[in-house]
Each structure stands twice: as C-alpha cells, then as structure tokens.
C-alpha positions as CSV (number, residue, x, y, z in Angstrom):
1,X,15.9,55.2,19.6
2,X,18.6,55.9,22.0
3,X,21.0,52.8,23.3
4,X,23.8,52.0,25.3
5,X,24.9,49.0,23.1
6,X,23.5,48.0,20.1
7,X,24.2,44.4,18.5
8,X,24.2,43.7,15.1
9,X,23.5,40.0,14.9
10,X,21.2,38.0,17.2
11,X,23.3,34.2,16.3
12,X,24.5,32.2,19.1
13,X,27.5,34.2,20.1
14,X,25.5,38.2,19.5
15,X,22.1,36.6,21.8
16,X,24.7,34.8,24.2
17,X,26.5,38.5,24.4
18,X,23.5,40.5,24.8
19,X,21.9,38.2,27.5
20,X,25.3,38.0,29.7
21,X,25.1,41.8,29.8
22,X,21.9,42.7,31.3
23,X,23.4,42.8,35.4
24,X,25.3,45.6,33.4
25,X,22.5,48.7,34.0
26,X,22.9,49.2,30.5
27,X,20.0,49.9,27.3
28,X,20.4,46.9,25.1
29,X,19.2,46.7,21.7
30,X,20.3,43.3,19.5
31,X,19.0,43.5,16.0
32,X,18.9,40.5,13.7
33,X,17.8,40.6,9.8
34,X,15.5,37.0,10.6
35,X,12.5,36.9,13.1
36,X,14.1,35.4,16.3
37,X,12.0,31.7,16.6
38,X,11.5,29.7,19.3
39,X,9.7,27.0,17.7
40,X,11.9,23.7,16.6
41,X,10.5,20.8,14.6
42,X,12.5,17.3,16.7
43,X,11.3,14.8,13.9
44,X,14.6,14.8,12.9
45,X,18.3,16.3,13.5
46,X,20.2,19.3,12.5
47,X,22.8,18.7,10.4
48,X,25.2,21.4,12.2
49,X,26.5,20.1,15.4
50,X,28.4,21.8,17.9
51,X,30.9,20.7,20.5
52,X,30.3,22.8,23.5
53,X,33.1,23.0,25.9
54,X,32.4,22.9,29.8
55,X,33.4,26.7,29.9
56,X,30.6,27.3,27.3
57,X,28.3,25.6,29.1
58,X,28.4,27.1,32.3
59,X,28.6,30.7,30.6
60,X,25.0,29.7,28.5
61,X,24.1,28.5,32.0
62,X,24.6,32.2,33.6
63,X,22.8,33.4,30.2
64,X,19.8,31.3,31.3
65,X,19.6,29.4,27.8
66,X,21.6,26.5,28.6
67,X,18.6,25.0,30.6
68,X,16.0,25.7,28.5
69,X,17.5,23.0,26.3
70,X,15.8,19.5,25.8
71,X,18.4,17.0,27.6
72,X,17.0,14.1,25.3
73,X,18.9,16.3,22.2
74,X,22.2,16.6,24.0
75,X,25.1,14.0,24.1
76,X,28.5,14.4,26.6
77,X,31.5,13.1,25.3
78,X,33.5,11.8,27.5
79,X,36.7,11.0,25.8
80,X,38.7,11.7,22.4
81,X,40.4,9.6,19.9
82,X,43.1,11.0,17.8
83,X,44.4,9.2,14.7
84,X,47.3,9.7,12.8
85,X,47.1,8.6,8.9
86,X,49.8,6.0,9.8
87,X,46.5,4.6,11.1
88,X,49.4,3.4,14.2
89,X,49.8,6.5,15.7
90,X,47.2,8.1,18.4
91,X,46.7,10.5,20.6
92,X,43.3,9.8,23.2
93,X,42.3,12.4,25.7
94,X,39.5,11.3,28.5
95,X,37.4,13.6,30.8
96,X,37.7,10.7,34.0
97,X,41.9,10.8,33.2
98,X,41.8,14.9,33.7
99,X,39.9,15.0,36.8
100,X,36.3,16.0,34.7
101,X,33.0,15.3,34.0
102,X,32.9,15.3,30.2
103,X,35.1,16.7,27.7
104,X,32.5,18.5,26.0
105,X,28.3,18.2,25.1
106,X,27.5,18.0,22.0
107,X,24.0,20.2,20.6
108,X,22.4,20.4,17.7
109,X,22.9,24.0,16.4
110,X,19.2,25.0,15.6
111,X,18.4,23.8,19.3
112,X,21.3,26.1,20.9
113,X,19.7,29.2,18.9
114,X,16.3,28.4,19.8
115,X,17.0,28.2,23.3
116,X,18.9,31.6,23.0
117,X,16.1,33.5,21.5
118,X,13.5,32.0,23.8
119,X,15.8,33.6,26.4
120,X,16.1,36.7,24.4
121,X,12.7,37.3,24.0
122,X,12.0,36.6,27.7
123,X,14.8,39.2,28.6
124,X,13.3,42.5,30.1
125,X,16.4,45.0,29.7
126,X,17.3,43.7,26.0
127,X,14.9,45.0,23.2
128,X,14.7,43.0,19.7
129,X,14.9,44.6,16.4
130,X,13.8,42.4,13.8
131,X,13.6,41.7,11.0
132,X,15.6,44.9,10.3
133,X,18.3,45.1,7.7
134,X,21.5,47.9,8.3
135,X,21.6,50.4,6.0
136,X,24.6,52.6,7.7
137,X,26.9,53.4,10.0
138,X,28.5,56.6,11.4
139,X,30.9,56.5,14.1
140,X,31.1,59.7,15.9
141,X,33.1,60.9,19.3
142,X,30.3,61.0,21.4
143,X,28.0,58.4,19.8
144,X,27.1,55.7,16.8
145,X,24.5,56.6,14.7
146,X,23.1,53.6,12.9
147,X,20.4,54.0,9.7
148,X,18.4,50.7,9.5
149,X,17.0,50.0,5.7
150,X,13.6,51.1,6.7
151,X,14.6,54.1,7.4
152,X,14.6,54.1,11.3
153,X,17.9,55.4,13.2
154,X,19.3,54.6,16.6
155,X,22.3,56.0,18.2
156,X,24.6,54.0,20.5
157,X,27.6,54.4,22.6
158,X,28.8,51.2,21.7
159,X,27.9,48.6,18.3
160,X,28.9,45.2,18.5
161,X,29.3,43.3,15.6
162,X,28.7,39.7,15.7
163,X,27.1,39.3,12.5
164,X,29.4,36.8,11.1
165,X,32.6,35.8,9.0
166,X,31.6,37.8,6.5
167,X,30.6,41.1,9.0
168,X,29.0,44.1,7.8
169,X,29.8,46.0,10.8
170,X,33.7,45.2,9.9
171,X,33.3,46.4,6.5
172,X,31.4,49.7,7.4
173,X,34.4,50.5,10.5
174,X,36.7,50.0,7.6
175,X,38.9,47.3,9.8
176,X,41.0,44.9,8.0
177,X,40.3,41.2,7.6
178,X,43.4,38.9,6.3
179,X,41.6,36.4,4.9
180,X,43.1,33.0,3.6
181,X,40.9,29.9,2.2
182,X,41.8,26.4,3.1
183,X,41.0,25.0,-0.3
184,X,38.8,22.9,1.8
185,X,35.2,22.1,2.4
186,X,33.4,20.6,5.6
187,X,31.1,18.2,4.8
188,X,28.5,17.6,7.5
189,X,25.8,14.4,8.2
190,X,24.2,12.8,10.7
191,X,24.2,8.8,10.8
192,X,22.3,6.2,12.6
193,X,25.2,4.1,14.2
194,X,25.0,-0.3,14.2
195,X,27.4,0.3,16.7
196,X,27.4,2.5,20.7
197,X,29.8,5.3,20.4
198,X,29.8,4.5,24.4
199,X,30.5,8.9,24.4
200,X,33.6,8.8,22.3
201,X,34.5,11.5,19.8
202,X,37.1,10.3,17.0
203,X,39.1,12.2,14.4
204,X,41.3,10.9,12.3
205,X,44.0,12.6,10.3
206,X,44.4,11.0,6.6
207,X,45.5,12.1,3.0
208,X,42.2,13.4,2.5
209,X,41.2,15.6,5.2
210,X,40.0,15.4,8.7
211,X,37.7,13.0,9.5
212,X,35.6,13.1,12.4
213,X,32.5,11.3,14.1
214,X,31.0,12.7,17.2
215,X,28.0,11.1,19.5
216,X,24.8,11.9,19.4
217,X,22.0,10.6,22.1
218,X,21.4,6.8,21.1
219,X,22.6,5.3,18.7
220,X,23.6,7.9,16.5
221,X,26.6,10.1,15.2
222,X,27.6,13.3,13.3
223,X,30.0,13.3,10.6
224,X,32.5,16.3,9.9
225,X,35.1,15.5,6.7
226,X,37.0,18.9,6.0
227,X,38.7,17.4,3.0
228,X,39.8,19.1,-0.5
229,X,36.5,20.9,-2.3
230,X,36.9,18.4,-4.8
231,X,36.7,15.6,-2.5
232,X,33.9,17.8,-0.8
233,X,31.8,17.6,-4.1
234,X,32.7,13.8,-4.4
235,X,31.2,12.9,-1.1
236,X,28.0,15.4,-1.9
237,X,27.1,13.5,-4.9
238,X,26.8,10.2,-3.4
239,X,24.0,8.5,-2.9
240,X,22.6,8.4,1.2
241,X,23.9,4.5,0.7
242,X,27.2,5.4,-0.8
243,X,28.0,8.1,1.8
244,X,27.3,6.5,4.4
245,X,29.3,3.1,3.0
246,X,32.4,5.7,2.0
247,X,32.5,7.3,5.5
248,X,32.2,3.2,7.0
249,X,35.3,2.8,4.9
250,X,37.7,5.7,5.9
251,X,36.1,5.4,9.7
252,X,37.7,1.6,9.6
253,X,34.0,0.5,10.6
254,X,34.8,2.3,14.0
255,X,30.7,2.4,15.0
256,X,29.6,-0.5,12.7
257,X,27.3,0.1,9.6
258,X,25.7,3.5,9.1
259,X,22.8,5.0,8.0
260,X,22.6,8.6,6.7
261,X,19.3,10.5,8.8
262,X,20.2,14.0,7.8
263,X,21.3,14.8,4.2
264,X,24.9,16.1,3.6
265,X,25.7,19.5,3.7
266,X,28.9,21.7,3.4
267,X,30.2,24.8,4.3
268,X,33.3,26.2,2.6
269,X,36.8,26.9,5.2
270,X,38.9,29.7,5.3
271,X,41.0,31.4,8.4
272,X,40.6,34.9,8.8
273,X,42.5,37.2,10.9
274,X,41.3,41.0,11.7
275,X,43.3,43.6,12.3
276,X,41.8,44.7,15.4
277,X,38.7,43.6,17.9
278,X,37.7,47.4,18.9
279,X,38.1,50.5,18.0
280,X,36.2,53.5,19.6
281,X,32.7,52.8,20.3
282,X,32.8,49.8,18.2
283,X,33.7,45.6,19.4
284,X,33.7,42.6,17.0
285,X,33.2,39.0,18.4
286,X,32.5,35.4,17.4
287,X,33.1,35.2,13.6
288,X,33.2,38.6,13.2
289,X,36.6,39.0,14.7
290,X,38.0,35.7,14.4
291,X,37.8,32.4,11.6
292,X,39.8,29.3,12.7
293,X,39.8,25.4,10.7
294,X,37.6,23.1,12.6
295,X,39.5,20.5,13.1
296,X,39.7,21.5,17.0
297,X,35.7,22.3,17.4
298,X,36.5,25.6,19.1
299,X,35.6,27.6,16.8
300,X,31.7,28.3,18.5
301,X,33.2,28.0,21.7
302,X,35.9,30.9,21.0
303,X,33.0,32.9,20.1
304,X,31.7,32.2,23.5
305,X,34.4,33.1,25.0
306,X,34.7,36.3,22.9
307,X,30.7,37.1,24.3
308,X,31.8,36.3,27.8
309,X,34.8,38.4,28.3
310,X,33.5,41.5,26.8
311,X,30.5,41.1,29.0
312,X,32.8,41.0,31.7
313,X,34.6,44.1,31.0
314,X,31.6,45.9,30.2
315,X,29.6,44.9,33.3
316,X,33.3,45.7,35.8
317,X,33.4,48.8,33.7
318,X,33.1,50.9,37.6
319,X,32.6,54.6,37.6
320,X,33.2,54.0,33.6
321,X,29.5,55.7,32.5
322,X,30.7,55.5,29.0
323,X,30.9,52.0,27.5
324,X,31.9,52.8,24.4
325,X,35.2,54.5,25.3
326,X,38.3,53.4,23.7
327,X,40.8,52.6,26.7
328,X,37.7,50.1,28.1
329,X,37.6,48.4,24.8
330,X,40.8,47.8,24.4
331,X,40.8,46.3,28.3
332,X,38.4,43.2,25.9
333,X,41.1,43.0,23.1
334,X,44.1,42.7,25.5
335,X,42.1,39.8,27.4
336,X,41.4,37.9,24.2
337,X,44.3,38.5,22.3
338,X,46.5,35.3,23.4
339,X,43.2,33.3,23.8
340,X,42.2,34.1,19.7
341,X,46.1,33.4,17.9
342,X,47.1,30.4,20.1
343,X,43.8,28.8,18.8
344,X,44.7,30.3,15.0
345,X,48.3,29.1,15.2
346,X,47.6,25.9,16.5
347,X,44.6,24.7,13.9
348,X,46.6,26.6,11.0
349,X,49.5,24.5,11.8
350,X,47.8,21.7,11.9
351,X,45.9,21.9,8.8
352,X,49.2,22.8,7.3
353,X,51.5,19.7,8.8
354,X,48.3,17.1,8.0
355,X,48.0,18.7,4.4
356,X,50.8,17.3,2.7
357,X,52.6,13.8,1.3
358,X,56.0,15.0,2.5
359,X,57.4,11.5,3.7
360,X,59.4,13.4,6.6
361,X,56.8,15.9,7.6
362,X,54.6,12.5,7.8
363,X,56.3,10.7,10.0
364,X,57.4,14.1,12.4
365,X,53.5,14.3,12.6
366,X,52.4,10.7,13.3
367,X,55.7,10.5,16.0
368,X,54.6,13.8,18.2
369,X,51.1,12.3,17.9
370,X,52.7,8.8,20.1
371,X,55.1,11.5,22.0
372,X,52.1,13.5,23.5
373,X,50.2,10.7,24.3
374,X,52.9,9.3,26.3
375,X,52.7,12.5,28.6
376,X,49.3,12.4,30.5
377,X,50.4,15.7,32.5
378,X,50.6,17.4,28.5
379,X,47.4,15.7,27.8
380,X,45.6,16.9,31.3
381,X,47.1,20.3,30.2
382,X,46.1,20.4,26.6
383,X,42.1,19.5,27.6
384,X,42.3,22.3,30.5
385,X,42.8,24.7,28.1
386,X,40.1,23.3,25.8
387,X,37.9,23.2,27.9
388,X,37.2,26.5,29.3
C-alpha cells in the first residue's frame, strides 16, 4: 500500500488533519486502532467537554464536520468570569466587549469525533485503516515503511503522528519528550443547573485547584476541578448528592443547586514538551507534540491549530512533489513554534503562581488579576489571541 501521508491516529486533531488535506492532490491514509463510529446514543451527555474557539470552528467548518453536528448539543459562551481565591479579585472577558460573537462553543467530545469520522468516512481521497494496530517503523531517505501488527506494510513519504500524549510514533522516531506531572487530577461532571448560566463560563482560582463551570444547552453545566490527586480521589468518592453539594459550596452557589447527570470522571495532568515537531518524513501534532494544564481550555484547540497549519504548508507546498522533505517540515515547526510555548509558559505559570500559600505570591496574583481587568484594550487583546 503506497501513500503520500499516512496518519497514525484518527482522534479529533489526526481526522481534522487528514480531512483539511484532501485540496492537497495527495494519497491519504489515517489509520486508527478503534473502528471509526458514527453512531452516538443522546440519552445523556458526555462527560468530556470541549471549549472550541472561533478559530477551531471555522477550520472544522472548512473540514466539513463542524456542520454535521446537532446544534441542540452545542452551547456558545459568551463571556468569562475569572476569580481570584481572594474571592475579591476578578478578571471577566465578554465576546459583545471585543467586537465578537461568542468567546467560544462548547461540544460534547464524543459528538465532535462522531461528526469527524462521519466526515472521514464520507471523504473520497482519504482511505481508513482500521482497526489496525502499528507494529513498526522505519524511516528511510526516500520513504517510511510502516509494518502494521497484522502483518500488512505501507510505505509513505510522510507519517504523522497524532496518536496522543503518550505517541507511539514519538517513541519509535526516538524524539525526546520532557515530561513533568502536575501532581494534579481533572475531575470532570456534568450537572443539571437550578439556576441559567445565561452563556457564562466561570473559573475560579482557590487553594485547591481550578475550579471551573462551563454552559451547556439548557439548564445545564460541566464541571472541570484540576485540584491535588488527593483532593481528585476525595471528590471521586462522593456520593452524586455529595458532589454535586461540594462543587455548590466552592462554586459560592453561582448557578443555584445542582444535580449530577453524568458520573465523575478524571484524567491525570502533566505538561510535556517535545524536543522537536518534525524531523524528515515524519510531523507530530495535537498531543503528540504538545501537553499544556487546562486551566486555559486550549489545549484541543492548539491541536487544531497544529492540524490546520501543517495542512497549510503541505497543501502551499508548490512545485514541492515531495511532502515529506525536511526543509518543508520544518516550514510547520517554525509556524507553530511561538503559538505552542507562549501557550506552555503561560498555563505553567499559572498553575505554578495559583499553586502555593505564599502570602506575597497571593496577593501579586489576586492584584494583576484587578490590574488586567482594568485594561479592556489588554483584555480585547488577550481573547484575540484565544480565540483563533
């Protein structure tokens, strides 16, 4: 089986990636180890909800998956609430204030991927391997050869690895990951609301963790707490009643009484830095090349961001036949480069300045919290580059 690109990894950010390069002229492959499904039971909610920025949307637009979504499921938020543990200080950022729309939409996850693979499937120049499993992979001058656990081969100018924090391609190229674990654990839930959230996202900084409650449609709301594992397995062990009372508590009754619709779940936090995004005949994006804290909720969208550049490049490539060569790739990690450590630095420090009961550090944080929001041409600035 002979390829131009091959993608390991058929998530959101590999299917968005793979579908944003088909004006290209180029032989796609995207193989997955799951069966891409387009089927999604709605008698309840995903647990995992993402934050898509304006940006993101209109690139899933151009992919052809953002419309295949069920506008019922999606929610915009229109305006953000920062607070400081001081439970004084704030910082609030609205779409109407920066000349927008909405600040962001916010999706169920399974819904996103659904949508994706229904456009995947329906794609005539990308063809799907799966379920397949990688067994190896040889990086050659002229070519990849890649050895799938069934024993079929393909070869490939170019492999892109978006197959996660934990990438396979990554380990097999040999690049280097710095890796660093936040001690921390998001906790995820969706609650029924007493109160309208009326499109507003809140977060609020306190001694333990990040706290914060974004809309969904109606009545309803989706918790992330990145707080000390611990804490984490505190908050798992409570009953649907206790939860929901604990998260009432630390949310100062913000949207009223709460009732928990999906059970908790967590996922572990780390940041993880890689070495490089290319090398010859090879391109990492989405997790694979990048971990961040989600405090922010950029961390999907930088992944998006990751798909839509290198789709760029690769589709602009000109007389370029080869899109594997090196000096093309490197054209992707120049472009992304700024875009990938000003997001790193910025959450890192954050996590960082928020994690800790030094008096002084806590009132330097709470003060540029009141500081920034006194500048509404800062503010405007700080959602433009959000946002994109």
């Amino acid at each position: 089986m002979d390829f131009d690109v091959v993608v390991i990894g058929a998530g959101l950010v590999g299917a968005s990636f793979a579908l944003a390069l088909q004006t290209a002229g180029l032989r796609i492959a995207v193989i997955d180890t799951l069966v891409p499904s387009t089927s999604v039971a709605r008698d309840d909610w995903d647990s995992r909800i993402y934050a898509i920025s304006p940006g993101s949307e209109e690139f899933l637009q151009a992919c052809g998956a953002w419309q295949l979504l069920d506008t019922a499921r999606l929610c915009a938020v229109e305006d953000m609430h920062v607070i400081g543990d001081d439970e004084i200080s704030a910082l609030n950022f609205g779409a109407y204030a920066a000349g927008m729309r909405e600040l962001a939409v916010t999706v169920e996850s399974r819904e996103l991927q659904s949508a994706l693979w229904q456009a995947l499937m329906e794609a005539q120049h990308v063809k799907v391997i799966a379920p397949a499993a990688c067994h190896e992979l040889v990086l050659e001058a002229a070519a990849v050869q890649l050895s799938l656990a069934d024993g079929r081969s393909l070869r490939a100018r170019l492999i892109v690895g978006a197959d996660g924090a934990d990438s396979w391609v990554r380990t097999q190229a040999g690049l280097k990951v710095d890796t660093r674990p936040y001690a921390q654990t998001a906790v995820v839930a969706n609650f029924a609301t007493a109160q309208a959230h009326r499109g507003v996202a809140t977060q609020w900084f306190q001694r333990k963790g990040v706290l914060a409650l974004l809309p969904l449609p109606g009545e309803r709301a989706s918790m992330v707490w990145s707080t000390a594992t611990a804490h984490a397995q505190e908050l798992l062990a409570l009953s649907p009643n206790e939860l929901a009372m604990r998260v009432v508590t630390a949310s100062h009754g913000k949207l009223g009484d709460l009732r928990v619709i999906t059970p908790a779940a967590a996922f572990p936090l780390r940041m993880q830095r890689v070495q490089r995004l290319v090398m010859p005949r090879l391109a990492l994006v989405g997790d694979a090349a990048h971990n961040v804290h989600p405090l922010a909720g950029q961390g999907v969208n930088l992944g998006f961001r990751d798909a839509r550049e290198l789709a760029r490049v690769l589709t602009a490539r000109g007389a370029q036949n080869d899109c594997g060569d090196f000096a093309l790739l490197r054209r992707y990690e120049r472009a992304r480069k700024e875009d990938i450590a000003t997001m790193q630095l910025t959450t890192d420090t954050l996590q960082r300045l928020f994690d800790t009961d030094n008096a002084p550090l806590a009132k330097l944080r709470n003060f540029g919290l009141r500081l920034v929001n006194r500048q509404s041409a800062l503010k405007n600035l700080l959602v433009r580059q959000a946002v994109g």
